[in-house]
N, C-alpha and C positions, 0 to 999 in steps of 0.2 A: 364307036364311042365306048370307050369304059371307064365305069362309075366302080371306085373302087369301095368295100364295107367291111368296114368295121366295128365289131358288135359291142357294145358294154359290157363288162364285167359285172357291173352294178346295176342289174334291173329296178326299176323303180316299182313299190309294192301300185296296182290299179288302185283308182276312186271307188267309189262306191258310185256304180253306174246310174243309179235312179235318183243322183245330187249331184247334179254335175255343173249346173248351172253355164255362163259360156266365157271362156277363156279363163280359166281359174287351172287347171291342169295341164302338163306336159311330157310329151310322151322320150321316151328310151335315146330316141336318134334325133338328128336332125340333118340333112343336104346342104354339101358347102361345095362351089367354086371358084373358080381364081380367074381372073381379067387382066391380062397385061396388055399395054398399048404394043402393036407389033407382033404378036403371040396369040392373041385372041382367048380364048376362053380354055382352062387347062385346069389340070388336076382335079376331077369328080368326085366328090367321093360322101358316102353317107360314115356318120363318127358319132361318137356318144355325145348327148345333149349333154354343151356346155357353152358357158358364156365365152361370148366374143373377145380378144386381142385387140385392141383398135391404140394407134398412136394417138395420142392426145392432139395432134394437127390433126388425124383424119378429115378429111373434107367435108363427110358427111355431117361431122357435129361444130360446123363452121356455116355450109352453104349451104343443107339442106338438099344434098344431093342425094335423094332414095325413093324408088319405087317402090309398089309391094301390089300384091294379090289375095284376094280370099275364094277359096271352095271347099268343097266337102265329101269325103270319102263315106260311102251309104253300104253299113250290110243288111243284103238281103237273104228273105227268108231262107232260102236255097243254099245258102252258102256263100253267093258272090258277093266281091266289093265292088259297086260301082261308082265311078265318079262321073260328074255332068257337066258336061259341052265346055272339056277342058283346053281345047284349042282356043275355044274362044277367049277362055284366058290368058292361054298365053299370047295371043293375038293384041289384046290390051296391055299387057303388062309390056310390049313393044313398042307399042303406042303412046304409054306413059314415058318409057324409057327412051324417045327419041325429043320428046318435049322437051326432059331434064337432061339431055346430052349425054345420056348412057348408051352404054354397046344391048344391042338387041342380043337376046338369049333367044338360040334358035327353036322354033317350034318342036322339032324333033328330040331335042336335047330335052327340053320342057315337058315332054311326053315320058321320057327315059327316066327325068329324074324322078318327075312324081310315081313313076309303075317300080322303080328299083324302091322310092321313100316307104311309099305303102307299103310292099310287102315285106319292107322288114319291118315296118310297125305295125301289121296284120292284126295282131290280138289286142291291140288298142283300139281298132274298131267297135264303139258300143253296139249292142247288140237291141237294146230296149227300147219300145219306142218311142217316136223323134229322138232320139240322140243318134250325131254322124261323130265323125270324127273332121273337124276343122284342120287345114292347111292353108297356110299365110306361107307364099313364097315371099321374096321381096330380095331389093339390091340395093346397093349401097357405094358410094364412094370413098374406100380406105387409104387412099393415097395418104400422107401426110403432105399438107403446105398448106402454106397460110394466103397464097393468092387467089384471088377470084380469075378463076378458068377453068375451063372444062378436064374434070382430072384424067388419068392413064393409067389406073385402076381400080378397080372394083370387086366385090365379092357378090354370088347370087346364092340365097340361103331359103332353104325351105325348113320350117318348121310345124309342130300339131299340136293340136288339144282337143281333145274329145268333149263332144258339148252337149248340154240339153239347147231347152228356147233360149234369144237372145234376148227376148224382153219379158221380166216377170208375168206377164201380163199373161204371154202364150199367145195363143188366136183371140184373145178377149181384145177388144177395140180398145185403142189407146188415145189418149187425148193429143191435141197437136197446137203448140203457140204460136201462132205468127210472130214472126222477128223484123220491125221493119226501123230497126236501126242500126245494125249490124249486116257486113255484104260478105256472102261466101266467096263470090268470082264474079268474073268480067270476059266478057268474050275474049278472046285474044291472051289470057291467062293459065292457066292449070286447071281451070275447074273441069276439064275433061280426063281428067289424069287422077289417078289413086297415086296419090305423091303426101306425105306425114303435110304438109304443110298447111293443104286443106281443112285437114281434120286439126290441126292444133287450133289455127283462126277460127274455127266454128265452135271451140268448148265455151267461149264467154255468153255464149246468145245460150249453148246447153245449159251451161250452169241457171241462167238468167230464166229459162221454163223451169228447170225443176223444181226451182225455188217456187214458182208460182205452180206448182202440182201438174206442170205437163212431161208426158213421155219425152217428145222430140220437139225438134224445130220446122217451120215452113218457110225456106227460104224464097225472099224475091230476088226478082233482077237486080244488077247492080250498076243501071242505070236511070232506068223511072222508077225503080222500087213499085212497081204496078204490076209485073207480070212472075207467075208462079216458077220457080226453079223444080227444087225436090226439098225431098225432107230428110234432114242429117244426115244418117244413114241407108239412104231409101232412095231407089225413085218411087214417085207419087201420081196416081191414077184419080180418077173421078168417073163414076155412072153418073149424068144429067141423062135425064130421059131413057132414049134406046142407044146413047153413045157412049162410050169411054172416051174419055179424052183423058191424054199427056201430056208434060210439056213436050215440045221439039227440041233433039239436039243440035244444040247451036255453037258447040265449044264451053260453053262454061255448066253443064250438066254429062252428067260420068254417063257412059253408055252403056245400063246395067243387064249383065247376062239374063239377070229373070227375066228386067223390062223386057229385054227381046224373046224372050222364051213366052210371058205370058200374052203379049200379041198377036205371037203365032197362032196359042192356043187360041185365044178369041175370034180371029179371022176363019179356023178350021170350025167355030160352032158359030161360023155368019153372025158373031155379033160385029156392030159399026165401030171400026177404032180411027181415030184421029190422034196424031201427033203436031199438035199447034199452038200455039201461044194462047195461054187462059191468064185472064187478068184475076186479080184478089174480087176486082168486084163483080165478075161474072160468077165467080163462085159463092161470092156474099150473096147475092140477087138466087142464085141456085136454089142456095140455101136456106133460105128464108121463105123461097116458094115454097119447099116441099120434092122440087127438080131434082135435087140432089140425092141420088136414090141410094147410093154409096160411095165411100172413096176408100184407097187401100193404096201400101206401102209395097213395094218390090225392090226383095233383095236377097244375096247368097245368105247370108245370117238368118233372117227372119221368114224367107221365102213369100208368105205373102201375111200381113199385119194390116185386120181390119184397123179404120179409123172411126172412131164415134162420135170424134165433137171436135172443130176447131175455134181456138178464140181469136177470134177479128176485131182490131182496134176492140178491146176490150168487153164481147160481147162474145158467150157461147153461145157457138151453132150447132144444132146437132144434125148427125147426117142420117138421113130417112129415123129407123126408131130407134138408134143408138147401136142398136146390138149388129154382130156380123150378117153381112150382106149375103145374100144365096150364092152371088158371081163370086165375092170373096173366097167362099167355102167351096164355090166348086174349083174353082184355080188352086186353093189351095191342096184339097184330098187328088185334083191331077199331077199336077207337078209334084208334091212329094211321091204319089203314086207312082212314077216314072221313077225319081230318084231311088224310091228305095227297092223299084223291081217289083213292087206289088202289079203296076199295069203294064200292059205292053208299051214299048216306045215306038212310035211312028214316025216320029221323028229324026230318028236315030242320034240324040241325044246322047246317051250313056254311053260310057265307056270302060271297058271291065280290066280288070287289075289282076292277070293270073294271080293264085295263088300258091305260096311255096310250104 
């Protein structure tokens, strides 16, 4: 495989790395391939970040034909960049792309682009801490036509932005509104898929909290509207007692890299984890005891986002004394401890990005 690079003439001046805030910045290059039916996947090559070419037919701003991914490139002290358990991205991002009738981008190719992407954007790596450097691959359907069917070509584009936190907030517990009028997914739909479609259907219920002064959304089912999905951008955990519990993926809940990273961890320090269906009013009832010792957010952006208080049918609940959890805080100081090479990985998790 070869990824061909060409470098910009026009270096972009850096941020000022300790305001970085998250997706506000973009770096030097970005990774562009080509899809033809018959041909398969061709022309690699990393170019100077510039906006896209697309026929006014493209399919993508017709049918909503696009996939996409998010992780994070971490420097550590020592010098390396590492990035984490990026198979397993691209393992989803295949996953997503066979829902939406797109060509899978091979795992290997997906290794290649992101280790060629990095290290030509190497010194865009913040160096301060929490700041990584964010990468959003994603695909698209640039065919032009105006029919509904599965197109016969496509573009796979990787881009970055160096970022701080994803939510003002930091690790300070964030407020959480139940949406129980508004449906993300349906079993048998996309909601297992990072596909734009998802996320544009869910900014009415975003907008709809903010306005009432919450962070995010807690989605229910979207069928009894009884049982817990996740929250916006997030899967969504709960300490009751000595367990964690999750929802279960069912198809219409995204199967998020941390979720599966921070169970691991939990299962290696013998706490009880359950993946099953929690109702709104088992958590109400939780809540209300006192049961509810903590709950917390998992995701590539935020890594782990205590929660402090949801409102239920219109009543705040606070969860144990508001503030972050001890389990919160220790998930969180491991897992970024691992990403950014401060702890050992036992996991084998990381993955290092020679540098040029």
């Amino acid at each position: 495989m070869n990824i061909r690079v060409e470098r910009t003439s026009r270096p972009k001046a850096k941020p000022d790395w300790n305001n970085l805030s998250f997706g506000r910045y973009y770096t030097d290059h970005m990774f562009v391939a080509d899809y033809t039916e018959g041909s398969g996947w061709h022309d690699l090559r990393v170019v100077p970040y510039a906006p896209i070419s697309l026929d006014p037919a493209a399919m993508v701003l017709h049918y909503a034909m696009e996939v996409f991914e998010g992780l994070k490139a971490y420097a550590a002290k020592d010098g390396r960049i590492l990035l984490f358990r990026p198979v397993e991205n691209a393992r989803r991002l295949n996953s997503s792309a066979t829902r939406i009738c797109m060509p899978d981008f091979p795992e290997d190719y997906f290794l290649e682009a992101l280790k060629t992407f990095v290290q030509t954007e190497q010194d865009w790596v913040p160096r301060e801490p929490d700041t990584s450097l964010y990468l959003r691959p994603f695909m698209i359907a640039d065919e032009p036509h105006l029919g509904v069917r599965v197109s016969r070509q496509f573009q796979m584009l990787i881009i970055a932005s160096p970022v701080g936190a994803y939510y003002p907030e930091g690790l300070n517990p964030v407020r959480i509104y139940l949406e129980d009028e508004y449906i993300r997914a349906v079993r048998g739909g996309t909601g297992f898929t990072k596909c734009g479609g998802n996320y544009a259907s869910s900014l009415i219920a975003q907008k709809k909290a903010e306005k009432l002064g919450f962070t995010q959304v807690l989605w229910l089912d979207g069928v009894e509207k009884k049982y817990i999905e996740e929250v916006g951008t997030m899967n969504v955990m709960f300490r009751i007692g000595d367990e964690v519990i999750t929802p279960e993926l069912g198809g219409s809940i995204l199967p998020g890299v941390t979720r599966s990273s921070v169970m691991d961890l939990l299962r290696s320090w013998d706490v009880k984890v359950s993946e099953r269906r929690i109702s709104i009013d088992e958590l109400y009832s939780a809540a209300r005891s006192g049961d509810l010792c903590e709950s917390f957010g998992t995701g590539t952006a935020a890594v782990i986002s205590p929660i402090g208080a949801f409102s239920i049918n219109g009543e705040l609940l606070r969860v144990g004394d508001g503030g972050i959890g001890q389990l919160s805080r220790k998930l969180y100081d491991t897992l970024t401890g691992i990403q950014w090479g401060h702890l050992a990985d036992p996991f084998g998790w990381t993955y290092e990005i020679p540098l040029k």
